[in-house]
N, C-alpha and C positions, 0 to 999 in steps of 0.2 A: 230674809235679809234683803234691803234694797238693793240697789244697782250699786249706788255710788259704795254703799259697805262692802258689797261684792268685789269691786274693785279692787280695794284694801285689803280683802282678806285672802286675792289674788296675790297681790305685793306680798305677804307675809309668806306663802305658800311658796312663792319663788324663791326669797331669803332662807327659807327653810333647805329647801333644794340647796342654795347656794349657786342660784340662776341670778345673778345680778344682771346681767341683759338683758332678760325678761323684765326687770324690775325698770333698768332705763329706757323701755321699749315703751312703758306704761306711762312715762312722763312726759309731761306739757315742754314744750320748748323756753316757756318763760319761767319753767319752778321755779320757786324758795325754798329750799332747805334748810333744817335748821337744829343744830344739837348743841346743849350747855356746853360750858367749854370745860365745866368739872370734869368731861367726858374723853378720854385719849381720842378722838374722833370728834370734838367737836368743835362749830364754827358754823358760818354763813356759805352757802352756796349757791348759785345761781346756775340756773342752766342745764340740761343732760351734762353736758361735760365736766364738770363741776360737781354735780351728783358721784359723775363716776370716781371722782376722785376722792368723795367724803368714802364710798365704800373699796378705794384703796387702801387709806388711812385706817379704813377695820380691817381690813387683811394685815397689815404690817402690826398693829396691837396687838391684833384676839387671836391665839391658836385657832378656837373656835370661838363662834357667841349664838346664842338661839336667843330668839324674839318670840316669846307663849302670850298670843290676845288671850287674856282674861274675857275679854268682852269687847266688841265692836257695834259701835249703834251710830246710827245718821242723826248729826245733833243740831239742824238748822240745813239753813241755804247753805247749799255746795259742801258741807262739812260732815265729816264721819270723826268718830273719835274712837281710840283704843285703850282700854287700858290692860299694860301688858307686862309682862317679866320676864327680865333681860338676863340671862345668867352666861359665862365664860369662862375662858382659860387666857389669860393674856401669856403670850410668847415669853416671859419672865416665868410661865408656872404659875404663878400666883391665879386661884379661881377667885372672881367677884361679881358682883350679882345686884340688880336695885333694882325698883318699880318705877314707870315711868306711863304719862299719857302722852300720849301720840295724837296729833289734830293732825287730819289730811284736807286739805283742799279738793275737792274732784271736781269735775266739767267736761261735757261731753265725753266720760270716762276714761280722762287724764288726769293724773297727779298734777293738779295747779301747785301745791304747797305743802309743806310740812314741817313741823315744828313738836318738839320732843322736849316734855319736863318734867323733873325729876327732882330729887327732896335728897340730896345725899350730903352727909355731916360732911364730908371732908373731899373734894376731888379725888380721883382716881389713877393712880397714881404706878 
């Protein structure tokens, strides 16, 4: 695995933990983030602080949610890709679950960016 996948596959290791700190420790002070907005968590974010608040908005949704890379590969300049499956409990009880690719931005082994898409019939709700 490269560096920059390394990175990534750091990020998901700490999400797994439930280390979000580790996770905003990892990012660029200029990130993009970015998730559908079919998604109870999703939107535009800019910035660590901003970061931290898209993974506020998953604590207040998801009981739990786990992120399983299917596969992580370095797919051009600066970019890693995942493709992975998302499964949860949202705080309603209700479990729900999609597939989704994950693009990461890396540099100098900083999350520049991230953008998350996803194929789902109907918002999540």
């Amino acid at each position: 695995m490269g560096a920059r996948a390394q990175v990534v596959q750091s990020a998901y290791d700490a999400f797994g933990r439930g280390d979000i700190p580790a996770i905003l420790g990892m990012l660029d002070e200029g990130v993009a983030w970015t998730s559908p907005g079919a998604l109870p968590q999703g939107g535009t974010y800019k910035g660590p602080g901003e970061v931290g608040s898209f993974f506020e908005t998953v604590g207040s949704a998801w009981e739990q949610l786990t992120a399983t890379p299917e596969a992580i590969g370095e797919v051009g300049d600066g970019r890693v890709a995942a493709v992975v499956r998302m499964d949860g409990t949202r705080r309603s009880g209700a479990s729900q679950g999609w597939n989704a690719v994950h693009v990461f931005g890396v540099r100098d082994g900083r999350i520049t960016a991230f953008t998350e898409y996803t194929d789902l019939d109907a918002p999540l709700g």
